[in-house]
N, C-alpha and C positions, 0 to 999 in steps of 0.2 A: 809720690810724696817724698820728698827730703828729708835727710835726718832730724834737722833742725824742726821741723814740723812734725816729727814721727815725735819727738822728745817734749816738744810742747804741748803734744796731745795726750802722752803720759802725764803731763804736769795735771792736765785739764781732767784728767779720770780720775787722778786722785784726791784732787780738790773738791770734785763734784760727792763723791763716795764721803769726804767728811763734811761738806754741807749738808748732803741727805739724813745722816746720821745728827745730826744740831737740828736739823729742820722736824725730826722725826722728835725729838724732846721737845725742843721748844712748842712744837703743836699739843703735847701729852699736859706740860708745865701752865703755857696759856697767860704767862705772866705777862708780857709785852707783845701785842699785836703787831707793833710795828717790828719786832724782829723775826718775825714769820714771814712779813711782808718783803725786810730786807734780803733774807736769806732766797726765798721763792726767787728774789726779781736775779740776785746772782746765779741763782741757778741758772735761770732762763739765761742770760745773757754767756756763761759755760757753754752749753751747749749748742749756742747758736753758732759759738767761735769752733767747738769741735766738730761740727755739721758744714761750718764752710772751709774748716782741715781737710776735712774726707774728701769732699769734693773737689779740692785742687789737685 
């Protein structure tokens, strides 16, 4: 893994750490479903991109 990729995937941990924490309120709050829906699908799509980081 290259730095460039080592540093993108920093980017992608910490982004992921402040979704979870938005994702963890907004499921508590329940005010708008579609932004639990929004937030899950970013997650997923984070980690899909940190999963094919690792593996290059």
């Amino acid at each position: 893994m290259d730095g460039k990729a080592k540093k993108r995937l920093e980017v992608i941990q910490k982004r992921l750490e402040k979704l979870r924490l938005q994702l963890s309120g907004a499921l508590k709050q329940n005010d708008d479903p579609q932004e639990v829906a929004d937030l899950r699908k970013e997650i997923e799509t984070l980690e899909a991109e940190a999963r094919r980081l690792r593996e290059s």
